[in-house]
C-alpha positions, 0 to 999 in steps of 0.5 A: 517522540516529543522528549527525544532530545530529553532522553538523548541528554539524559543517555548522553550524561549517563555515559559521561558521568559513568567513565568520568565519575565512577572509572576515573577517566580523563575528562575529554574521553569523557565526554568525547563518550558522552558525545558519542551516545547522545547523538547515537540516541538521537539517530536511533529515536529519530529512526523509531519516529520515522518508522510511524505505521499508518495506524499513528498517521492516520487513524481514520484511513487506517480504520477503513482499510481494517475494515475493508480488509474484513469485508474482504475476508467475508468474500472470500469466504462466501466464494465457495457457497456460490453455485455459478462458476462465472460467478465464483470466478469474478468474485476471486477477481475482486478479491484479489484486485481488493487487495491490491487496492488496499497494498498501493494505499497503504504504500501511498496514503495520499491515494485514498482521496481516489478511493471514498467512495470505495470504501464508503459505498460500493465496497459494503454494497457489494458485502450485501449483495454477495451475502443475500445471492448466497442466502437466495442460493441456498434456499433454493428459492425457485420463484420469479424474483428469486431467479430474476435477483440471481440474473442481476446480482450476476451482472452486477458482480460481473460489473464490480469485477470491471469497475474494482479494476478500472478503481486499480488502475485509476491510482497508478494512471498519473504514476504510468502517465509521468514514467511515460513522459520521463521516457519520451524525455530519456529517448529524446536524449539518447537521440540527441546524443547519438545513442539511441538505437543501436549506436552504442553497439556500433560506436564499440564495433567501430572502436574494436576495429 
């Protein structure tokens, strides 16, 4: 919020001016009151301004993720037209791991360089495909290349399913590889200490006896 210190002042003059001027109190609780409620609305405006959404931090990023979200609704939707079960079951995969995808995110914005192509690509491919294997289906069209599509839209579907987790799993992979270094360090201590292990139970054995 630009004028924050404004709105602050004017806050703070207000509780100054109306115990001081219109209750005849003394001037130093005044403005000791005054005081009090220009730095209240300055902790409360400073909370408002951290509390931005992504939609006031990033409008491009979160335009993408609304519109990610939608497609991912029209998944969920065609799931049920699909005939094949394998079929019904990779696409409820990918659109439960769209979903995580999307989570981690909007809880850490700097993760979408990973995901560009995600977004920009493979997600409204796999719109089109999804929706003309339905389309096909539900014609019943029993010409070779109606069947030889259904034969690579499944295989296709079946791939996105793997790759869609493999994406998942790439935006946690430094977060795993430096809790994983943070560990060897933590036990490295603990050894280094003499309480790796089960010593720490020993050590309170030995102590009870």
């Amino acid at each position: 919020m630009r004028n924050k210190e404004v709105v602050s002042a004017v806050v703070g003059g207000a509780f100054f001016a109306i115990p001081y001027l219109g209750m005849s109190i003394a001037l130093a609780p005044a403005l000791a009151i005054g005081c009090v409620a220009f730095g209240a609305s300055e902790l409360v405006l400073s909370g408002v301004k951290g509390k931005e959404s992504l939609k006031d931090t990033d409008r491009e990023l979160y335009l993408k993720i609304t519109e990610a979200k939608k497609q991912n609704r029209e998944i969920l939707n065609l799931i049920p037209k699909v005939e094949s079960v394998e079929t019904r079951n990779n696409l409820t995969e990918i659109y439960e791991t769209i979903i995580k995808i999307l989570n981690t995110i909007q809880f850490n914005p700097k993760k979408a360089k990973q995901t560009n192509n995600f977004f920009d690509y493979y997600l409204p491919v796999l719109i089109k495909i999804v929706k003309k294997y339905d389309e096909v289906e539900n014609q019943k069209l029993k010409s070779e290349e109606g069947k030889e599509f259904l034969v690579k839209a499944d295989k296709m579907i079946k791939d996105t399913n793997k790759a869609f987790s493999n994406i998942l799993a790439s935006l946690y992979q430094n977060d795993i590889m430096d809790a994983d270094a943070e560990m060897k360090v933590y036990n490295l201590m603990l050894k280094a200490d003499g309480i790796a292990g089960n010593e720490i139970m020993k050590g309170s054995d030995e102590d009870e006896e």
